[in-house]
C-alpha positions as CSV (number, residue, x, y, z in Angstrom):
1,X,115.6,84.4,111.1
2,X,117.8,87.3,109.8
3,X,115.1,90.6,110.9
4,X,115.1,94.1,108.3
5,X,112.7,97.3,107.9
6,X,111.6,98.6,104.6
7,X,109.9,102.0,104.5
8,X,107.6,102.9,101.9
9,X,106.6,106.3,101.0
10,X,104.5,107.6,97.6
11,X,107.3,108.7,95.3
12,X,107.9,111.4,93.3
13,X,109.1,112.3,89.2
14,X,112.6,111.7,89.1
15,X,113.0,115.4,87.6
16,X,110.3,118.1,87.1
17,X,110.6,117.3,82.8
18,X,107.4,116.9,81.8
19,X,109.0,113.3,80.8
20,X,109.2,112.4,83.9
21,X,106.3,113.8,85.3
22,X,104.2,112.0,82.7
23,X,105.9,108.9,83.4
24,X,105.2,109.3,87.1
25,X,101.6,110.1,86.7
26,X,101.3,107.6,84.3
27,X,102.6,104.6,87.1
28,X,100.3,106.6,89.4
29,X,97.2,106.6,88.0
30,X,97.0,103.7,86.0
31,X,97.7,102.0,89.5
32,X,93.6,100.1,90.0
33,X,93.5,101.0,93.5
34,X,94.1,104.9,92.9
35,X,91.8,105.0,89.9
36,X,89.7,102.1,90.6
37,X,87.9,101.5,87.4
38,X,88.2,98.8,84.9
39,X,91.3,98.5,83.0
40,X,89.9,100.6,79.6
41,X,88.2,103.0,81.1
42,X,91.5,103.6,83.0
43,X,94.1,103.6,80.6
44,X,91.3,106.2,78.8
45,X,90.8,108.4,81.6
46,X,94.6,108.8,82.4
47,X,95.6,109.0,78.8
48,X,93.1,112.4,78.4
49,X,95.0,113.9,81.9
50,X,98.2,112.7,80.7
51,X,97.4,115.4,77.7
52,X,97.9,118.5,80.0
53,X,98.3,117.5,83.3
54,X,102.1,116.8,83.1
55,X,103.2,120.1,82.0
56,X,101.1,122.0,84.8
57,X,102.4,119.5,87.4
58,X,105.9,119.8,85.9
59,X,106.0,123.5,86.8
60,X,104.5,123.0,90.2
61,X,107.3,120.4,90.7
62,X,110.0,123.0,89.5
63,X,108.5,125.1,92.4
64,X,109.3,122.9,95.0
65,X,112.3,120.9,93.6
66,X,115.6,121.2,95.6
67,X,119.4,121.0,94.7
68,X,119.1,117.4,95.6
69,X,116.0,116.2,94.4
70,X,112.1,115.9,95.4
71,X,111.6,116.8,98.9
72,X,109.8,113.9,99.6
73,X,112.5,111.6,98.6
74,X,115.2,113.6,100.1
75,X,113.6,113.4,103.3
76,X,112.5,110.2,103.1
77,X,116.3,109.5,102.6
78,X,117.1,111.4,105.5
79,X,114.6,109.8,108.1
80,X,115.9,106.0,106.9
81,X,119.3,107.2,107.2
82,X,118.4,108.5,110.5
83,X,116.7,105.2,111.4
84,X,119.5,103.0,110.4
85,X,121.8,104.8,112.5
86,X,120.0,103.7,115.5
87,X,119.5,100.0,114.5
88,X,121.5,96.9,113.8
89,X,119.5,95.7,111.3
90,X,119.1,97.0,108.0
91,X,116.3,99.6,107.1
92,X,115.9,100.0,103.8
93,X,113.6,102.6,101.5
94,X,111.3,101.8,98.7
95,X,108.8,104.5,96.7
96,X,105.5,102.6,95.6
97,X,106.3,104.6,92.1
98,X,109.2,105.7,90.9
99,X,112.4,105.6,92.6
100,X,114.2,104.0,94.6
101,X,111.7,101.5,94.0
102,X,110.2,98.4,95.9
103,X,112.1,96.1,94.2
104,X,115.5,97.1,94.2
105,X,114.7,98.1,98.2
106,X,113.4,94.0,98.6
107,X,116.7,92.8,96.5
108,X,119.1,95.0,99.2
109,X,116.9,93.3,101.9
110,X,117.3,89.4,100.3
111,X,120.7,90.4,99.5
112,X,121.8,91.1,103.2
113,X,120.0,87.7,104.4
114,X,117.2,89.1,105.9
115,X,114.2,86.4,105.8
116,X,111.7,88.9,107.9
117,X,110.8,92.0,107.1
118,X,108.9,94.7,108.7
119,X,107.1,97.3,106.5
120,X,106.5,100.6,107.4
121,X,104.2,102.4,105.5
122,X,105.1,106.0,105.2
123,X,100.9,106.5,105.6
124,X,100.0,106.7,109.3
125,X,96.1,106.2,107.7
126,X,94.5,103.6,106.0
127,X,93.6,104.1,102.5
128,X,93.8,101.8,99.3
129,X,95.2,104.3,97.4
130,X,98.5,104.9,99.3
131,X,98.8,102.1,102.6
132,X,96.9,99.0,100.8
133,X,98.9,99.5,97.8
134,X,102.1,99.8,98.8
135,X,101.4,96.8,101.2
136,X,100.3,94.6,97.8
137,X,103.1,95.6,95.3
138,X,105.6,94.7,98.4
139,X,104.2,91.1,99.1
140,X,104.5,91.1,94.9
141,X,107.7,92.3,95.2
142,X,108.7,90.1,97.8
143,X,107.1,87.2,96.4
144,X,109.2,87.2,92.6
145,X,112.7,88.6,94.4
146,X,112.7,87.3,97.7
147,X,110.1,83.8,98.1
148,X,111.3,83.1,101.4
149,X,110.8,86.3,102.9
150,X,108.3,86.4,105.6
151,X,106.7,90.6,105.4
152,X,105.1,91.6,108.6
153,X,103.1,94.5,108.3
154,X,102.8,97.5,110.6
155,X,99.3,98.5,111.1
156,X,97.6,101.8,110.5
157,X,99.4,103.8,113.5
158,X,97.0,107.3,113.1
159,X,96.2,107.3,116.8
160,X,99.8,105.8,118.3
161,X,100.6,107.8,121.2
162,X,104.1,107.7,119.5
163,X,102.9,109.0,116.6
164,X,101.0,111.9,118.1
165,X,103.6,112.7,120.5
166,X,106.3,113.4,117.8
167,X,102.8,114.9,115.5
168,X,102.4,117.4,118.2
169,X,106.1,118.6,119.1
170,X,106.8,118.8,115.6
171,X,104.0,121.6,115.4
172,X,104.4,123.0,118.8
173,X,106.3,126.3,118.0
174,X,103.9,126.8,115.5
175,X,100.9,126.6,117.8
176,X,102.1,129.0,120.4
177,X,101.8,131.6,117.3
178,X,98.8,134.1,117.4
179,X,96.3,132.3,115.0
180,X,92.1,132.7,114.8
181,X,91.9,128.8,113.9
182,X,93.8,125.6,113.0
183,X,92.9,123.7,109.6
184,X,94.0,120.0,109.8
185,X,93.8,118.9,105.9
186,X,94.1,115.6,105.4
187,X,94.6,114.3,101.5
188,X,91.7,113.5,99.9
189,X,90.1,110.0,98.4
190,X,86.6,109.4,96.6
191,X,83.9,108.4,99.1
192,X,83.4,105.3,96.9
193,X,87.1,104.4,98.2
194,X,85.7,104.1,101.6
195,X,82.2,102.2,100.5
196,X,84.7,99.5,99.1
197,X,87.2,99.5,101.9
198,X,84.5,98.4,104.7
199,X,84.4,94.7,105.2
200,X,80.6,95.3,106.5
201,X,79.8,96.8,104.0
202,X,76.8,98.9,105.6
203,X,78.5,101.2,107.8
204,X,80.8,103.6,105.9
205,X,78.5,106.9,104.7
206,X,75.8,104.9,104.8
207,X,75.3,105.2,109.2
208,X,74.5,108.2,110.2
209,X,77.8,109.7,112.0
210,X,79.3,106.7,110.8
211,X,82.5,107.7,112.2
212,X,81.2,108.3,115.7
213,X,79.8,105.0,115.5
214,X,82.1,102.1,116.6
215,X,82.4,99.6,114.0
216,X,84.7,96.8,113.0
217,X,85.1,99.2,110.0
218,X,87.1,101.6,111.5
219,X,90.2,99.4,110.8
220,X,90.3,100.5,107.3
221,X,88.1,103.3,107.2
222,X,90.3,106.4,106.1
223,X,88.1,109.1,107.5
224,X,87.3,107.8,110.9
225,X,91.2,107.2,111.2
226,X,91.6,111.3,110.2
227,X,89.2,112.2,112.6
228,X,90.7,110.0,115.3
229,X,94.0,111.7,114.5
230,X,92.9,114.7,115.1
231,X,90.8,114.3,118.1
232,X,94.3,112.9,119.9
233,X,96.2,115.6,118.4
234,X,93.7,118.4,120.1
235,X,93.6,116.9,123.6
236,X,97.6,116.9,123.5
237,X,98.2,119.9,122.4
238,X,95.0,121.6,123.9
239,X,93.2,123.0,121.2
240,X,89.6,124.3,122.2
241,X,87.6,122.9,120.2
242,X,86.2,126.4,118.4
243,X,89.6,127.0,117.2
244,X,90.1,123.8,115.1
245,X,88.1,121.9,112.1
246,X,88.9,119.8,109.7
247,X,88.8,119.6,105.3
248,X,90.1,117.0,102.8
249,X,92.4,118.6,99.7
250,X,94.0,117.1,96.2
251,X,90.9,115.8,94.7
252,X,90.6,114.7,91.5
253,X,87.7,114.6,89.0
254,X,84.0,115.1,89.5
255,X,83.4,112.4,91.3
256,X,82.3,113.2,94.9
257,X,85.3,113.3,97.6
258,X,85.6,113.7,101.2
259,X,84.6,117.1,102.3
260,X,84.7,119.7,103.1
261,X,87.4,120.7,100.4
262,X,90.0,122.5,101.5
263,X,90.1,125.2,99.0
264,X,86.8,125.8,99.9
265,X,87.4,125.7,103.6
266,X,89.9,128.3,103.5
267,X,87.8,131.0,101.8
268,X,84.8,130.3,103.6
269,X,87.0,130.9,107.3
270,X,88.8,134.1,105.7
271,X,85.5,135.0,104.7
272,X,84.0,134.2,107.9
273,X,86.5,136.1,109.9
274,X,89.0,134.0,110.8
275,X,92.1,136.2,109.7
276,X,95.3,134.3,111.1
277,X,95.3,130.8,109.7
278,X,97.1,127.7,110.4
279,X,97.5,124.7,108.4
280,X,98.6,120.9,109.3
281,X,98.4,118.0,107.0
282,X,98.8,114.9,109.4
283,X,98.1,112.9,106.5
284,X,101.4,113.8,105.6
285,X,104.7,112.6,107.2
286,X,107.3,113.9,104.9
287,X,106.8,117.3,102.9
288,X,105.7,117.1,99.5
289,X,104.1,118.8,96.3
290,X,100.7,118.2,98.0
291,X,102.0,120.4,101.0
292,X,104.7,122.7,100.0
293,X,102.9,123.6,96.5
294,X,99.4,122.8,96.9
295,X,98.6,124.0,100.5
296,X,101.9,126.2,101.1
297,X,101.3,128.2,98.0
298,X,98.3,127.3,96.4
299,X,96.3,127.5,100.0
300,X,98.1,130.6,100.8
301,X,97.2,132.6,97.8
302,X,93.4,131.6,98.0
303,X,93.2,132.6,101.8
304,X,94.8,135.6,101.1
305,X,92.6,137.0,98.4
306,X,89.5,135.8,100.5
307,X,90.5,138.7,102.7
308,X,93.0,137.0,105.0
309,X,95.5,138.0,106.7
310,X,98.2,135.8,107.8
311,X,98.4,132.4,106.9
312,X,101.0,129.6,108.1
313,X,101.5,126.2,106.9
314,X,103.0,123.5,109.8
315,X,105.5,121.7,108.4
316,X,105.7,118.1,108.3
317,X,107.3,115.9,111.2
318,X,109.9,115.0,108.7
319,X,113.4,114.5,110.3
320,X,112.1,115.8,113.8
321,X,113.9,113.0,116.6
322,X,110.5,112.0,117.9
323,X,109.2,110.7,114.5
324,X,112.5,108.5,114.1
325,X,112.0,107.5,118.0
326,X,108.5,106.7,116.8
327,X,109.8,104.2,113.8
328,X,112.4,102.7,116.1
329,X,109.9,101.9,118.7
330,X,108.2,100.2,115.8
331,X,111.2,98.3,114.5
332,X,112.3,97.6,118.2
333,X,108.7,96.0,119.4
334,X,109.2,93.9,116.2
335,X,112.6,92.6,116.7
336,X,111.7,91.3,120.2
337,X,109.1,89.2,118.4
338,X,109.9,85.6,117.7
């Protein structure tokens, strides 16, 4: 059997035009496992944001854009490039909307004879809204292009030691600033995500410290994954545990999401005293509008005015060597598989 990786990351507008951006969204959010509602009430729901929501998002897209394209694509290009050049076996790169898309990433695959794939989602967490579906549209994918493809899927790998290793050196310059406290924000999803994710059914927000609680629910439970993300990352790097909490950011609509909100978070610390502010988005493994626009700018500005004084987002791992040593370690226990 001829082996391959695909990565999969989220994907971005193919240009800040408010064409593309409404096209983007559009793929987005009429996707059922980001707006999980039944097909009308969907397509009505995102055509009433597709009214204004595509200019505004256009312009914080123009923001972040660079001279080769969306950040998170460009990198995304970089770290499989990176990849490849430390495997034999093809890595290829697919965006769950948009482009480079799944399908043309499963075609390279078929085309170079590979019959067994490894996917990496880009998403360290679990979460319907980004892992499971990029997961489900690559089986599709696989299943119409390639039949005889076999797809092995890499699990959730939030608490890796891999993972936190290259998580924590890519932040470790940063930390050795003077800062008051350390903000991990994760991206947010609606708590209902998390009610239908658990196979139990009865643990998820419904236990009391649910995610202090071991449960077989864990597997796929978003939050618990954050917070076990987090814990590893502070006994790593050593963060007492007074300097350190953690918010949820990028919600949409009234519906009840994780919390606390980040936006909320950073006025009530600035307004609590904490002056010097650090932010990390482990969520996160490539930069993107959600971190350079929405925390980097956005974040900045609101912490600011709430009468603080220095505020510094953490970059993402992105290209940093120990991220690409974690995804060949990855691809490399998969290739000694039979």
């Amino acid at each position: 059997m001829s082996k391959g990786i695909l990565l999969v990351n989220l994907g971005s507008p193919n240009s800040p035009s408010v064409p593309d951006v409404r096209r983007f969204l559009n793929e987005f959010l009429m996707d059922g496992r980001v707006i999980d509602v039944a097909w009308p009430l969907r397509r009505l729901l995102v055509g009433l944001i597709l009214i204004n929501r595509p200019k505004a998002s256009g312009h914080a897209y123009e923001q972040i854009w660079t001279k080769d394209g969306s950040p998170l694509v460009v990198t995304s290009k970089h770290v499989q490039a990176a990849l490849q050049k430390r495997m034999t076996l093809p890595v290829e790169l697919g965006m769950r909307y948009q482009n480079p898309s799944i399908e043309s990433a499963v075609k390279s695959l078929a085309a170079k004879g590979v019959s067994d794939a490894l996917l990496i989602p880009l998403f360290p967490h679990y979460a319907m809204s980004s892992y499971e579906t990029a997961v489900v549209r690559v089986r599709e994918m696989a299943a119409k292009f390639a039949p005889r493809m076999k797809v092995t899927v890499q699990p959730p790998y939030y608490n890796s030691p891999d993972f936190i290793t290259a998580l924590v050196a890519s932040a470790a310059d940063f930390l050795k600033q003077d800062h008051d406290h350390l903000l991990f924000s994760y991206h947010g999803i609606p708590e209902r995500h998390l009610r239908k994710s658990d196979p139990t059914g009865c643990h998820c927000l419904k236990v009391e410290n649910c995610c202090e609680v071991v449960s077989s629910a864990h597997a796929v439970c978003y939050r618990a994954q954050c917070f076990a993300t987090t814990a590893a990352f502070v006994k790593l790097a050593g963060v007492p545990k007074e300097k350190y909490s953690v918010s949820f950011q990028s919600r949409l609509g009234r519906d009840p999401w994780l919390k606390p909100y980040t936006d909320y978070e950073l006025v009530r610390l600035a307004q609590e005293g904490k002056k010097r502010m650090l932010v990390i988005c482990p969520a996160f493994v490539s930069d993107c509008l959600e971190t350079i626009e929405e925390i980097g700018m956005r974040g900045c500005e609101d912490f600011l005015a709430a009468t603080g004084k220095e505020f510094t987002r953490i970059p993402c791992m992105n290209e940093h060597p120990l991220w690409v040593s974690a995804l060949e370690n990855m691809a490399t226990t998969f290739l000694k598989k039979p």
